[in-house]
KOLLUMRO-366143 format. One record per residue (C-alpha): y, x, z; residue in one letter. Coordinates in steps of 0.2 Angstrom, whole numbers, plus 5000, padded with zeros to 4 digits. Each point is the difference from the previous one (the first is absolute). Layout:
// KOLLUMRO-366143
YXZA/...
// end
This chain:
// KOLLUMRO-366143
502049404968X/501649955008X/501350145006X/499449935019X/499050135000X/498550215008X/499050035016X/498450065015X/498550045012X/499350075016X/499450135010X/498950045013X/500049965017X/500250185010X/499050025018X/501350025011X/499750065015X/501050105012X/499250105015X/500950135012X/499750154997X/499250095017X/501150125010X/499250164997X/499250115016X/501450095012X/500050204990X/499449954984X/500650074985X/501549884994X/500850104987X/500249904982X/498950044986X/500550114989X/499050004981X/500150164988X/499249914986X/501349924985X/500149805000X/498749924992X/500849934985X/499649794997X/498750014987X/499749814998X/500749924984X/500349835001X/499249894985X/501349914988X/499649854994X/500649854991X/500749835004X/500149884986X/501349884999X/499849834986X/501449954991X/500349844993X/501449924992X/499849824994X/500649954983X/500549835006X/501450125012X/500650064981X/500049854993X/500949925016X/501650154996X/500050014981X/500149795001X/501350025011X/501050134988X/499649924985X/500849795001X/501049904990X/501050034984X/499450154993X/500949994983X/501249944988X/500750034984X/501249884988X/499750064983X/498350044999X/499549994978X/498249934998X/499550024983X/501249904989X/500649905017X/501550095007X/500749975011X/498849985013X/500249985020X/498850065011X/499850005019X/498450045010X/499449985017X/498650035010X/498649885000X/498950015014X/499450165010X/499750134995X/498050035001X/499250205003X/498450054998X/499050175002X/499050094990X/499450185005X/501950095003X/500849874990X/501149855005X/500149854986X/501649905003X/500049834991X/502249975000X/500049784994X/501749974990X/500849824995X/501050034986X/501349884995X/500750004980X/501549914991X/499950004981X/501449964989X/499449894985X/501449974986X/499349834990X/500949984981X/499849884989X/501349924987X/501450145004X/500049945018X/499050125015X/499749955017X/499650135014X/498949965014X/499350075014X/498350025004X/499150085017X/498550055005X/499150075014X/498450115000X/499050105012X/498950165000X/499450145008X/500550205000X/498550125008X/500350175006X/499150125006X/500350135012X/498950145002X/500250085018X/499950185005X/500450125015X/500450184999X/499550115015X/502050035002X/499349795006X/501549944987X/499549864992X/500049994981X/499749834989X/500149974981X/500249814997X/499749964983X/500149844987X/498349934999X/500649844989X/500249835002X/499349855000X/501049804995X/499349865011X/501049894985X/499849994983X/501150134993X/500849914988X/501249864999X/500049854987X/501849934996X/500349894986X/498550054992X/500450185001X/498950125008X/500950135010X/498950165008X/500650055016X/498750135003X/501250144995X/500949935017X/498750095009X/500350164994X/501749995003X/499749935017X/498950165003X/501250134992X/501549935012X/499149985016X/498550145001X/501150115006X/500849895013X/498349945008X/499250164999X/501450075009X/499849885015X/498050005000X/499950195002X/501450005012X/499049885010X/498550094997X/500750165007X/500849945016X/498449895003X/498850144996X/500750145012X/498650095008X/500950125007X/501149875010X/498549935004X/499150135009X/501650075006X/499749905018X/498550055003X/499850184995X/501550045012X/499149875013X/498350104999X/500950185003X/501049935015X/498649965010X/499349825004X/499449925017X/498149944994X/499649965019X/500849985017X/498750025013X/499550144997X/501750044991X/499550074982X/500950074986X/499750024980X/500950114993X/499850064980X/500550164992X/500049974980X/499550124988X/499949914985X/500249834992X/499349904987X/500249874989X/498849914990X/500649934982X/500849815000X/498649874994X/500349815001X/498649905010X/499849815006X/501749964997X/500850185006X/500550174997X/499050095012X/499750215004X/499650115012X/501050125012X/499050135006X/500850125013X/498950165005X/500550055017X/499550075015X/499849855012X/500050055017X/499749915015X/500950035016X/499749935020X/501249995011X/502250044996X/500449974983X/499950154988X/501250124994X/500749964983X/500850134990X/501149994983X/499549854990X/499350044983X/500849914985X/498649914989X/499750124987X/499349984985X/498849914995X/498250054992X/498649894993X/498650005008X/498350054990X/499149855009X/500349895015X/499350085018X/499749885011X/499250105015X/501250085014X/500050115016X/500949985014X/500650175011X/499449915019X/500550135011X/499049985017X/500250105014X/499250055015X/501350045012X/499950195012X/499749875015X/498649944994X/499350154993X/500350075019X/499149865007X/498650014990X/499750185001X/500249995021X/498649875001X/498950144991X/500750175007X/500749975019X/498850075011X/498850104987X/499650175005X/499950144990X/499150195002X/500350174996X/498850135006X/500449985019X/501649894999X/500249845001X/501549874996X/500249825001X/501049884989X/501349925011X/501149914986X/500450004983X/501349964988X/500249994983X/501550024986X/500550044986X/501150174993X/500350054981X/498649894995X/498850095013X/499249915015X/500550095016X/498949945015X/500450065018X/498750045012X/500150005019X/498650115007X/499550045017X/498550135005X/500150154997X/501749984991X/501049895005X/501549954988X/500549934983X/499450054984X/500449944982X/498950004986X/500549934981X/499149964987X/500149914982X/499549854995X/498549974988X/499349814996X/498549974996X/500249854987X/498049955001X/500349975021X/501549955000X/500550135009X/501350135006X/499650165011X/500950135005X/499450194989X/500550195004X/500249985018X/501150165006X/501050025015X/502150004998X/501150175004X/500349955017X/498249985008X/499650164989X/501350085010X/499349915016X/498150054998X/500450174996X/500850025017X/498949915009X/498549934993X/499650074984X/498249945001X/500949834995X/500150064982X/498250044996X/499949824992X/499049925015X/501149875002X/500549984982X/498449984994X/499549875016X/501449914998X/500149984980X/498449874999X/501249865011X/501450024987X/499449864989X/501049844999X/499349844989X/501149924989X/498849854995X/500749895012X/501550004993X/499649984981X/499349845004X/501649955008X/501050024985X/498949914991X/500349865010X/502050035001X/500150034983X/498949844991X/501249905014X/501750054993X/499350024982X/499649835000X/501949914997X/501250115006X/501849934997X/500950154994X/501749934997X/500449794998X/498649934985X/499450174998X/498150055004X/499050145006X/498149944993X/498950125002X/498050055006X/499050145009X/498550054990X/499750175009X/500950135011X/499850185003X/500850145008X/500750134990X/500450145013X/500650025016X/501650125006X/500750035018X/501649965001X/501250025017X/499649845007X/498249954995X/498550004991X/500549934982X/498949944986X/500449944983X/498949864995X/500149954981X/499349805000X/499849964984X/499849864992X/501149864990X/501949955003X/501449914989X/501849935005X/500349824997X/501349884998X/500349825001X/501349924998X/
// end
């Protein structure tokens, strides 16, 4: 995976709907609500989960720098002894590329030398010696191999080591019918230049394998925020908790892994979310098998507008008995305070003013469900039906009015199933970077009342991975 790199996803469309609210009737009880219960406190944990990102580095890239560090003359040397043969020059180059090859976490490096040799050959006979000069040039191959490793400090380690050598000539020279080895030449090439390739091929190998800059763009791209869709405008946005790292294996040709960030991957419609302090990329740990699955937080909300309009269309014109009195439901509105629902009534009849009830919310997972529980009127229409209508807290309109406080949330599961397979199906996350993903089931894991509307936390779970192209 190049350093072009992740990420994200979608959301749920939110019924929108706005409705004035009815002017109350001339001498009803306007006063603000006033609640003597503590804040219900957010009770809804959202689900972490874990996006898996696949590395792979190709070996032809390594081969591609280590051939470009590793070129022409590589070694020379004037007085080189060779058995009885002294002395000897020697100059070597490198032959053709250098090959790589991968076997588990090892790389096998083939380094091809030409090798070029001048002997000095003294002739005598008769009192009278003649010198001459005689070269020759051989070829053969050095192999390495590098074992790779990273720590979860993400640092890179590599131990390249001699694996031998191989000659592609016949190791020996015939001159004057004299045989002389040049086998040994090999072990000197390998004791003067081990270090010196080494050097480069784990240098390479560092600055090619390094994870950490890899991921780098794209674990602070995931915590910023990222624009999945326009219309509606949605907005991923990832809180990590952990990381992982699977080990370095070599497959079809690469060295390959996996990334696996566990976060808490929200989903956000509308302005783009708030982003506090970045977290650096800790440490990593090795994962104890690969989880593919994933939940998405989709929070979908059902605005106090609609809520209004709904309840109106149930409520407006019921009436309702106590004994010998008698009210009529005029208007209602509904909001939310400290995680309560507070719904404002307008009654006329035998009292005529506004009245507040709250209540809890409770969902019912197996309907789908959210109704409002432990209906009880606020301090300020306690005040008021004391004075004047104290009949109104016997719990006749509570327990009349409680039944209608039902709202359905089915509707809007299916639309994020909908939203969600759309924007999981190729979503462009950053240039040659994908969000790949699919729904399998959703399902709502509680409901809380916040001041502006009705919100659910839907965990849609399924399967999602980043990738990259180049």
């Amino acid at each position: 995976m190049s350093k072009k790199s992740i990420v994200a996803i979608l959301a749920v469309a939110c019924l929108a709907v706005y409705v004035s609210c009815t002017r109350p009737p001339k001498g009803t009880n306007t006063q603000g609500p006033v609640l003597s219960v503590q804040p219900l406190t957010d009770s809804i944990a959202p689900a972490p989960s874990v996006v898996n990102i696949p590395l792979r580095i190709h070996t032809r890239v390594i081969e591609d720098l280590v051939n470009g560090q590793i070129n022409g003359q590589l070694y020379a040397f004037d007085s080189l002894a060779l058995g009885a043969f002294k002395p000897v020059k020697i100059k070597v180059w490198k032959g053709d590329s250098i090959k790589i090859g991968l076997e588990g976490n090892e790389l096998h490096y083939t380094v091809p030398l030409r090798i070029w040799l001048e002997f000095a050959l003294t002739v005598g006979a008769l009192g009278l010696s003649h010198t001459e000069y005689q070269e020759f040039e051989a070829a053969l191959s050095l192999k390495f191999t590098s074992r790779l490793s990273i720590g979860p400090d993400w640092k890179l380690t590599t131990k390249t080591q001699s694996d031998g050598y191989a000659w592609l000539t016949d190791p020996v020279v015939k001159i004057r019918f004299i045989t002389i080895p040049i086998k040994p030449i090999a072990d000197i090439l390998l004791a003067s230049q081990q270090k010196t390739i080494s050097d480069i091929i784990d240098k390479q190998a560092v600055a090619l394998c390094n994870v950490k800059t890899m991921i780098q763009p794209v674990w602070d791209q995931l915590q910023e925020g990222i624009a999945v869709s326009k219309d509606p405008e949605v907005w991923l946005r990832l809180t990590p908790q952990e990381i992982y790292l699977s080990p370095l294996l070599g497959y079809d040709g690469a060295l390959v892994s996996r990334v696996g960030i566990k976060s808490v991957v929200e989903t956000f419609l509308g302005d783009k979310p708030a982003c506090g302090k970045k977290d650096s990329i800790p440490n990593f740990i090795l994962p104890t098998g690969v989880d593919s699955s994933f939940v998405l937080n989709v929070y979908s909300e059902m605005n106090y507008d609609a809520a209004t309009l709904l309840l109106r269309g149930l409520l407006i014109g019921k009436d309702f008995k106590s004994g010998s009195r008698q009210v009529i439901i005029q208007d209602v509105t509904m909001t939310g305070v400290s995680g309560y629902a507070l719904i404002g009534l307008d009654l006329i009849g035998s009292f005529n003013g506004r009245v507040y009830v709250y209540g809890s919310p409770r969902f019912d997972p197996s309907t789908d469900t959210v109704s409002i529980e432990n209906l009880n009127f606020d301090i300020s229409t306690q005040n008021l039906a004391h004075k004047t209508a104290n009949w109104l807290l016997h719990g006749a309109i509570l327990s009349s009015v409680k039944p209608f406080l039902k709202f359905s949330l089915r509707q809007k599961l299916l639309e994020s199933q909908r939203m969600v397979q759309k924007t999981l199906s190729r979503a462009e996350i950053a240039k040659n970077v994908f969000l790949v993903g699919a729904v399998d089931s959703l399902r709502i894991g509680g409901v809380r009342l916040t001041d502006n509307a009705v919100r659910a936390l839907v965990f849609a779970k399924g399967s999602m991975h980043v990738e990259a192209h180049n």
